[in-house]
C-alpha positions as CSV (number, residue, x, y, z in Angstrom):
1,X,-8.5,-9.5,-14.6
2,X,-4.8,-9.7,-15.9
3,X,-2.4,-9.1,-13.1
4,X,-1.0,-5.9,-13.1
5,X,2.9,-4.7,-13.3
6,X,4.0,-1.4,-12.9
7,X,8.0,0.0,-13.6
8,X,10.1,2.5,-12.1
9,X,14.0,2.1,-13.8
10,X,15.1,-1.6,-12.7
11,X,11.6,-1.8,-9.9
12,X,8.8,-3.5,-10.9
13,X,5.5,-3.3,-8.5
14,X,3.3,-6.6,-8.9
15,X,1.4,-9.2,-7.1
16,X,3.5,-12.1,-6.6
17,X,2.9,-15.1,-5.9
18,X,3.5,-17.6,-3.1
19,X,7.1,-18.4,-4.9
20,X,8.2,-15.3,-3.3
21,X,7.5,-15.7,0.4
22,X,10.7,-15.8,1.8
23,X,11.8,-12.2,-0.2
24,X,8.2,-10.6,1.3
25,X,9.5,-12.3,4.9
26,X,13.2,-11.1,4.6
27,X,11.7,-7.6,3.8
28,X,9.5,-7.3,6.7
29,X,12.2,-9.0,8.8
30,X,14.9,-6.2,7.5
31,X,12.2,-3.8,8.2
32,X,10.5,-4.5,11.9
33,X,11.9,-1.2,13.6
34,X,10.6,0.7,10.3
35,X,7.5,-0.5,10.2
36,X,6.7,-0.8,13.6
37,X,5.4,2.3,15.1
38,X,3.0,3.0,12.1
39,X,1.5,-0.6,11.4
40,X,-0.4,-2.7,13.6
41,X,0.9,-5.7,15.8
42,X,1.8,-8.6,13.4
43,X,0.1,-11.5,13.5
44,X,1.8,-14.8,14.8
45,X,4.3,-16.3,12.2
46,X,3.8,-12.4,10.0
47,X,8.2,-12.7,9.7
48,X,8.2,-15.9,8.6
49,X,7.6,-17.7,4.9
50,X,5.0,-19.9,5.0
51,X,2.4,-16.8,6.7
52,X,3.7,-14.9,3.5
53,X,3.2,-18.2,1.0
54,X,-0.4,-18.1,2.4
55,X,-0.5,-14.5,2.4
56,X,0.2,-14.6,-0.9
57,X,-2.3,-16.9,-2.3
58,X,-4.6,-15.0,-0.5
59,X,-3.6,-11.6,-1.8
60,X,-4.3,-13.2,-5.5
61,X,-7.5,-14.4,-4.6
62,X,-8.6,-11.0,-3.3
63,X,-7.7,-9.6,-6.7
64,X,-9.4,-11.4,-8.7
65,X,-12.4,-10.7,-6.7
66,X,-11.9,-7.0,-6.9
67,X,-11.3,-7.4,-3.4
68,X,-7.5,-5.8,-2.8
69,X,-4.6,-5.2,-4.7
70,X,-1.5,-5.8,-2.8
71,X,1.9,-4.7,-4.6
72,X,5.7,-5.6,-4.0
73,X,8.1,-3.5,-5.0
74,X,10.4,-6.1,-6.4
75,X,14.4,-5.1,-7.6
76,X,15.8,-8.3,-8.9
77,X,15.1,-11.1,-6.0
78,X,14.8,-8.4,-3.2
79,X,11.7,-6.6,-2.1
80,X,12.3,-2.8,-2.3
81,X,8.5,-1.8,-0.9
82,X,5.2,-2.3,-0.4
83,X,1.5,-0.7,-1.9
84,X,-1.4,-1.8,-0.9
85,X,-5.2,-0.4,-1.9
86,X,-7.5,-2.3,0.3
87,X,-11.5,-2.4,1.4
88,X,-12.5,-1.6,-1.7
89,X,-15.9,-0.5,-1.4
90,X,-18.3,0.1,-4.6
91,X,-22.3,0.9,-4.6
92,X,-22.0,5.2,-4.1
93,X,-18.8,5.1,-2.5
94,X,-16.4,3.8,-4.7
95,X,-13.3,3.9,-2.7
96,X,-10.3,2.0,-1.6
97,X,-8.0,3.0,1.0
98,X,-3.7,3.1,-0.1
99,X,-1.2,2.1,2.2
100,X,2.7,1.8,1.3
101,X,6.5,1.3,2.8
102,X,9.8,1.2,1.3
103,X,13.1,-0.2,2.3
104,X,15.3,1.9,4.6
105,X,17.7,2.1,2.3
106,X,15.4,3.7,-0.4
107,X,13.2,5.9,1.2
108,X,14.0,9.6,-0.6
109,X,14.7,8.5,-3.7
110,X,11.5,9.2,-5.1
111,X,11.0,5.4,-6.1
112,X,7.5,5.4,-4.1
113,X,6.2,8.5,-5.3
114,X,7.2,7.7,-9.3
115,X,5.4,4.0,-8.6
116,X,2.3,5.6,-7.0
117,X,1.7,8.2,-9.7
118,X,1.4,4.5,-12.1
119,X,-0.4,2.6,-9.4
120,X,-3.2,5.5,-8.6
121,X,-3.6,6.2,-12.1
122,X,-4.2,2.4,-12.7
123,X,-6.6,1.9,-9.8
124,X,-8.4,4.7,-10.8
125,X,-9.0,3.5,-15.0
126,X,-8.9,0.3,-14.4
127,X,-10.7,-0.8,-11.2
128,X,-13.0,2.2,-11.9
129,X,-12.4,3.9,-7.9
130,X,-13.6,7.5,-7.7
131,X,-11.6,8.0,-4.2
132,X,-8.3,6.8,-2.7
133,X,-8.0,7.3,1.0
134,X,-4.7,7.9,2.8
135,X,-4.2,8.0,6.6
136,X,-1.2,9.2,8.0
137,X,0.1,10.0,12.1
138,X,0.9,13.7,12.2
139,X,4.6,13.5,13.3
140,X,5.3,11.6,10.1
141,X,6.2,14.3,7.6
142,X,7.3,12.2,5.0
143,X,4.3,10.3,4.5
144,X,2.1,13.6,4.3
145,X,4.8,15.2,2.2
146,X,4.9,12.3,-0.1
147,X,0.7,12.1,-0.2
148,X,0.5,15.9,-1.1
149,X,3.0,15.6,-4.0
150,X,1.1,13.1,-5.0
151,X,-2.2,15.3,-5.1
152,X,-4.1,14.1,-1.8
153,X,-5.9,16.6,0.0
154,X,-6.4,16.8,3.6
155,X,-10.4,16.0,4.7
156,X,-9.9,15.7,8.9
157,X,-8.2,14.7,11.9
158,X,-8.8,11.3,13.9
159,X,-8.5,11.1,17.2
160,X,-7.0,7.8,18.2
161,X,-8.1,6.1,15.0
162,X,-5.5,3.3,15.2
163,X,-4.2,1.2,17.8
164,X,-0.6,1.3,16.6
165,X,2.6,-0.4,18.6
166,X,0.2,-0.5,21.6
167,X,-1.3,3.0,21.1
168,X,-4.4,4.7,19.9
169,X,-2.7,6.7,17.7
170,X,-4.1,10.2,16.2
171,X,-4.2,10.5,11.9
172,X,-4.9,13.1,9.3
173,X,-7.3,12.1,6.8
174,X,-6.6,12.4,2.7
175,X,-7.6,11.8,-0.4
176,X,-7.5,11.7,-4.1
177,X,-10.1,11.9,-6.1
178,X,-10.2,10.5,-9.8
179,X,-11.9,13.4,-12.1
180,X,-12.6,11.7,-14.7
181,X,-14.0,9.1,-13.3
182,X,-17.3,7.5,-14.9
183,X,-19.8,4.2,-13.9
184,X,-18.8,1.0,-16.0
């Protein structure tokens, strides 16, 4: 499957490849209070290059088994953000789940929003997904905000779904489902 790239005014969203490493590492590193509270404890060496080089490879591999796609938000040499569709899961189901971030500085600008319209549409037509999940902790209004502009709908609460900066932490349940979608 051709490797996708998606565009937003200078922004392009695409998998890289292990030549960008330290960029993915200085974005994570620029990032660690962001991201913190709502992702799960890093793995050992997560800031560094060579866990992203691998990383990397590995993120490639999964998509050309249909496995993931993982997206960077690239703006020149510096990583902006972050989409990820993961656990794709086909037979009846037919569904990935989305998860995202964007740089501190960027956040409000609608950048994420405009590349997620591209990026949902995509997964939808071309990795034929009927339903993209999207969890989000109740106390962060900008994510739900963002995932009901964006057309998800809220299916349920979880109670301490995921252990999160050394918490089981509660999150709402979306989706979005493709209408149009059809078997291939």
């Amino acid at each position: 499957m051709k490797m996708p790239s998606f565009h937003v005014e200078q922004v392009i969203a695409t998998l890289p490849g292990p030549e960008l490493a330290e960029a993915v590492a200085a974005y994570y590193q620029r990032n660690v209070a962001r991201f913190s509270p709502v992702q799960p404890q890093p793995q050992e060496g997560f800031f560094t290059a060579p866990f992203w080089a691998d990383r990397l490879a590995k993120a490639q591999q999964e998509y050309a088994t249909g496995m993931s796609l993982r997206l960077f938000l690239l703006d020149g040499p510096e990583v902006a953000g972050h989409i990820n569709y993961t656990s794709f899961m086909r037979g009846p189901l037919q569904q990935c789940f989305l998860g995202y971030g964007v740089d501190a500085g960027r956040e409000g600008k609608g950048l994420l929003r405009r590349m997620l319209e591209q990026t949902n549409a995509w997964v939808f037509a071309q990795m034929g997904i009927h339903r993209i999940s999207a969890n989000y902790m109740p106390n962060n209004e900008r994510s739900g905000a963002l995932l009901r502009r964006l057309g998800f709908a809220v299916e349920g609460y979880a109670r301490d779904y995921l252990l999160l900066d050394g918490q089981w932490r509660d999150h709402i349940l979306t989706s979005l489902v493709n209408p149009a979608w059809q078997a291939r």
